[in-house]
Each structure stands twice: as structure tokens, then as C-alpha cells.
Phi, psi and omega in degrees: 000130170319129146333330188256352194259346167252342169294325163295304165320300179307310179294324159326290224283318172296324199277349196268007189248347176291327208283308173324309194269320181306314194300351195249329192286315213274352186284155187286311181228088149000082172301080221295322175324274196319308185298332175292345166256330146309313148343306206278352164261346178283274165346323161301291172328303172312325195276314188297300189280354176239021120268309196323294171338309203308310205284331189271333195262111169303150191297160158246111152279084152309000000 
């Protein structure tokens, strides 16, 4: 798979786990395990995707 084509895919996947985590906050009885581990995979994905970034947009050497 290309970078930028799993950096979109990863970015979907991020914003689809915010749509996730609101629809869980927002429930009359709260999951909390669950919203803590989507956090905790959303926060991976961040990490995932801000390499991928790094790797595809070249260093500038000053």
C-alpha cells in the first residue's frame, strides 16, 4: 500500500473513531472501558499518521 493512500485511509479511520467516541459519551450509560480504548487507538492512529507525514513530505535542509 502507498503512503499516502494508507495516510488517507488512517485519517478516515481517525475522524470515524471521533463520530464513535461522541456517539459513547453522548449514551445514557456511558461505556467508559470502551471509550478508553478508543482513545487509546485513536492516539495510536495519531502517532501512525504523523509518521507516515514526516516520511512522505521531505526534510528541508537549511
Amino acid at each position: 500500500m502507498e503512503p499516502a493512500d494508507e495516510l488517507a485511509r488512517l485519517k478516515q479511520e481517525h475522524r470515524d473513531l471521533d463520530g464513535a467516541i461522541d456517539a459513547l459519551e453522548l449514551g445514557v450509560v456511558a461505556d467508559q472501558l470502551q471509550i478508553q480504548r478508543l482513545k487509546k487507538r485513536k492516539l495510536s492512529l495519531r502517532d501512525r499518521i504523523s509518521y507516515l507525514e514526516d516520511q512522505i513530505t521531505p526534510d528541508i535542509i537549511a
